[in-house]
C-alpha positions in Angstrom: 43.5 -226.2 58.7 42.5 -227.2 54.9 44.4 -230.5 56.0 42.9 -231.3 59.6 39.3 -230.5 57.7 39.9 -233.3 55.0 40.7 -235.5 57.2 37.9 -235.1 59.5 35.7 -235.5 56.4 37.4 -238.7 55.0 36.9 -240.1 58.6 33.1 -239.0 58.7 32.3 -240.2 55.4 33.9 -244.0 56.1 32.9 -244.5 59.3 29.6 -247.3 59.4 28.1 -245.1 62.2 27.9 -242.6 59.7 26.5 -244.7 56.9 23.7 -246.2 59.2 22.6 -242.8 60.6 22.6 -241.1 57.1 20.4 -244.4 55.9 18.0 -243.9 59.1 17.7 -240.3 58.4 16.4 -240.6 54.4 14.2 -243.8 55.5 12.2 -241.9 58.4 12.0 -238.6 56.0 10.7 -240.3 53.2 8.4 -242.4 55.8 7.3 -239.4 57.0 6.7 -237.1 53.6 5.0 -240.3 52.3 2.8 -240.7 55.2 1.2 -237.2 55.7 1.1 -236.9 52.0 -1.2 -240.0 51.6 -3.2 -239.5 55.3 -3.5 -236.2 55.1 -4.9 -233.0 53.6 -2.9 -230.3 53.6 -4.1 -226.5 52.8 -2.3 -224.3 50.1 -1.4 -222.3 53.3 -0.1 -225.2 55.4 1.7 -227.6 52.8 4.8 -226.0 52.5 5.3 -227.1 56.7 3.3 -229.7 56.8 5.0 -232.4 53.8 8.6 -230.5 52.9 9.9 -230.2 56.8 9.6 -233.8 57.2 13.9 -234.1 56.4 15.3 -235.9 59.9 18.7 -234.6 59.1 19.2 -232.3 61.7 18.4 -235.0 64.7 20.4 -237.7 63.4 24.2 -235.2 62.2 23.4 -233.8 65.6 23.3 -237.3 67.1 26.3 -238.2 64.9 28.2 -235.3 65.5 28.2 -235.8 69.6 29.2 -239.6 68.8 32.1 -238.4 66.3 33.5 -236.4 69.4 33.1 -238.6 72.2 33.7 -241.4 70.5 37.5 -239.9 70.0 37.8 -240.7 73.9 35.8 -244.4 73.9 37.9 -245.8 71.2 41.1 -244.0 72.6 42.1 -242.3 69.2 42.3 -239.1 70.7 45.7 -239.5 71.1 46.7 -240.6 67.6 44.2 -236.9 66.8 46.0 -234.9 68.3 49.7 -236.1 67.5 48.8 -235.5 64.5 47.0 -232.3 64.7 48.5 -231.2 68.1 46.5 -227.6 68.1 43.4 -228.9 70.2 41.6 -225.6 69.4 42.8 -226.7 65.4 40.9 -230.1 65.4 37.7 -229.1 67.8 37.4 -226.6 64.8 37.8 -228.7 62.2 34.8 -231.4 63.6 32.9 -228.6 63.5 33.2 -227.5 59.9 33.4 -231.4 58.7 29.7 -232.0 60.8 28.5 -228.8 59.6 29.0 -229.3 56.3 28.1 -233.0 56.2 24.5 -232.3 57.9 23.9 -229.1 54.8 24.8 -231.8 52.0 23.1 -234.5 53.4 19.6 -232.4 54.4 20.1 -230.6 50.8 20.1 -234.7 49.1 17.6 -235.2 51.5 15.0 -232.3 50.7 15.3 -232.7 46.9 14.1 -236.3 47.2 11.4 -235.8 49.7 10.8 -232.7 47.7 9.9 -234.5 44.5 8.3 -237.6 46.6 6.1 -234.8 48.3 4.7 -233.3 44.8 4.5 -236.5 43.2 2.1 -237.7 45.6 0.2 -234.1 46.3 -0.3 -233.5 42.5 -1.5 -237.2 42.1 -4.1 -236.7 44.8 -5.4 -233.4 43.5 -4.0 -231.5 46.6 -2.5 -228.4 46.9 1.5 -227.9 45.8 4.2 -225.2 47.1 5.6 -223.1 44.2 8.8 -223.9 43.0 10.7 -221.1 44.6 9.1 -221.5 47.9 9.7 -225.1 48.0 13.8 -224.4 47.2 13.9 -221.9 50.2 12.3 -224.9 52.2 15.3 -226.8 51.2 17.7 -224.6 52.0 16.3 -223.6 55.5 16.6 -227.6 56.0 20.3 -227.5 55.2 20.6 -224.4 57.2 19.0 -226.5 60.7 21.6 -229.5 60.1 24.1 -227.6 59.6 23.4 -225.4 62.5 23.0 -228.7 64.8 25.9 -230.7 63.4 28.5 -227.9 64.5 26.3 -227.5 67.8 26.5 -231.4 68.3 30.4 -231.3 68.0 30.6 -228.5 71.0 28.3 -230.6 72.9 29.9 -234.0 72.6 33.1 -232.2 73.8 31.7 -231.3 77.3 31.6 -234.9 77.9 33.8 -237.7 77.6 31.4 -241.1 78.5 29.6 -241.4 75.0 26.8 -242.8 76.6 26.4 -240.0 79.1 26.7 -237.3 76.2 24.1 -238.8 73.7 21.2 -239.7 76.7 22.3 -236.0 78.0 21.3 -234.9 74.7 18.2 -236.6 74.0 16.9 -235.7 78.0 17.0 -232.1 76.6 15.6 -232.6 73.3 12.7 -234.6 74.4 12.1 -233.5 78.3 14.2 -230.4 79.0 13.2 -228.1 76.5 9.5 -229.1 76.1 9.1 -228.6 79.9 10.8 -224.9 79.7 8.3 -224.2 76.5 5.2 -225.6 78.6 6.0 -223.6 81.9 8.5 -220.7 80.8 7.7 -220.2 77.2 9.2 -216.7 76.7 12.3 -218.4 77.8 11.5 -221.7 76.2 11.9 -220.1 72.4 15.4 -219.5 72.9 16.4 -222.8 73.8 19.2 -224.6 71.2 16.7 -227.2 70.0 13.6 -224.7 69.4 15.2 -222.4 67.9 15.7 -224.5 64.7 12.0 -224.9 64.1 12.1 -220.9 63.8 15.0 -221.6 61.2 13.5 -224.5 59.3 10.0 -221.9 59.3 7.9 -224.4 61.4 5.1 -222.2 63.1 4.1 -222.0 66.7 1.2 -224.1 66.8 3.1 -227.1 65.9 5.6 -227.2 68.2 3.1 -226.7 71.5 4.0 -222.9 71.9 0.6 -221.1 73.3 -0.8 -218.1 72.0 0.9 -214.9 72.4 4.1 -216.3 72.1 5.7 -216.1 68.9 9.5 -218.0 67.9 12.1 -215.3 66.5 12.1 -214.8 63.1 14.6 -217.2 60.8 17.0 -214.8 60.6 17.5 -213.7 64.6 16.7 -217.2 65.7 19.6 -218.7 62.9 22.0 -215.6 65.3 20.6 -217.4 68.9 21.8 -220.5 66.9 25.4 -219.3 66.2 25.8 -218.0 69.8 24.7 -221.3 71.2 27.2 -222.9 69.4 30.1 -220.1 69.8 28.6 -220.9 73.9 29.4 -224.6 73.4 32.2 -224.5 71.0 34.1 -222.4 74.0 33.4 -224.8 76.7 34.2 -227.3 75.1 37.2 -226.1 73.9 38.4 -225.3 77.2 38.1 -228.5 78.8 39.6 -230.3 76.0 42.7 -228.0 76.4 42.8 -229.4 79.9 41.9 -232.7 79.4 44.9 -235.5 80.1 45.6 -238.1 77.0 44.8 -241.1 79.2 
């Protein structure tokens, strides 16, 4: 297993897909820390959610992470894969470790420079600045989300084979599916894989649209929703790819 997971990681980290999508995730987070920090005013109560959630890293590995697995089928190295690591269960676990852990150390790199961005620009404008400790549990709880959506990304890219069909499946329930359930079905809507990060990540209800009365799990029971979700997709797609033909 130590073997199949170093190899996933060598192929994640020198792949250009990879590359761009890490460089598109630290130009719209420090696009977005350096905007609300300059166009905005945030209270002492709201700063913390407003200026240090701003890291992208948990769209973009997810994005990444359903290419990575699709992508095996497109470019017809799924074959080579699995001669080499002919345990399918084996190498669908290992993608999930390498995207998990790639989407914690890049959010972690992530936070620390929007983190320092972010107080530069408060504490020159006078504004009010997270404590220390706070602002390091914000970074973690951002490593935690893209970690939790890179192994999530790697159980949903296995459901489908046609990369193009898995990544506009994706975004359809990120931007339509699961704001639609939160709008008409909220109590439902909350436990959805792609709300239940903001509960990780400590965003509050009023940011995400949720109406009053309904609250998002705590951190820790919404980070538990997150890991079945995954288990959910990891399963599936674990299944399929057991039955799948090496055309």
């Amino acid at each position: 297993m130590t073997a199949l997971l170093q190899a996933e990681l060598i192929k994640l980290r020198t792949t250009r897909t990879f590359l761009a999508l890490a460089g598109v995730a630290v130009g719209t987070s420090l696009l977005l820390t350096v905007l609300v920090s300059l166009l905005t005013e945030p209270t002492a109560a709201s700063v913390l959610s407003d200026v240090f959630t701003s890291d992208t890293t948990g769209l973009f590995i997810l994005i990444l992470a359903v290419v990575g697995i699709s992508g095996e089928w497109r470019h017809r190295t799924i074959t080579s894969s699995l001669l080499a690591a002919p345990d399918r269960l084996r190498f669908l676990a290992a993608k999930t470790v390498a995207f998990a852990a790639a989407g914690l150390a890049l959010s972690l790199a992530i936070s620390i420079v929007v983190a320092i961005v972010g107080y530069a620009i408060l504490s020159a404008r006078d504004l009010p600045t997270p404590a220390i400790g706070e602002l390091a549990g914000q970074i973690w709880r951002n490593g935690i989300v893209a970690m939790l959506l890179g192994a999530l990304g790697v159980g949903l890219g296995a459901l489908v084979r046609n990369q193009v069909v898995a990544i506009v499946g994706v975004l359809v329930i990120v931007l339509v599916v699961e704001p639609l359930l939160l709008a008409l079905e909220p109590d439902v809507g909350r436990w959805g894989p792609f709300t239940l990060p903001n509960a990780v990540a400590g965003i509050s209800e009023e940011d995400i649209g949720l109406e009053e009365g309904v609250d998002l799990p705590s951190p820790g029971l919404a980070a538990v929703a997150m890991l079945a979700w995954i288990g959910a997709f990891y399963a599936a797609g674990a299944a399929l790819l057991r039955r799948r033909d090496l055309d």
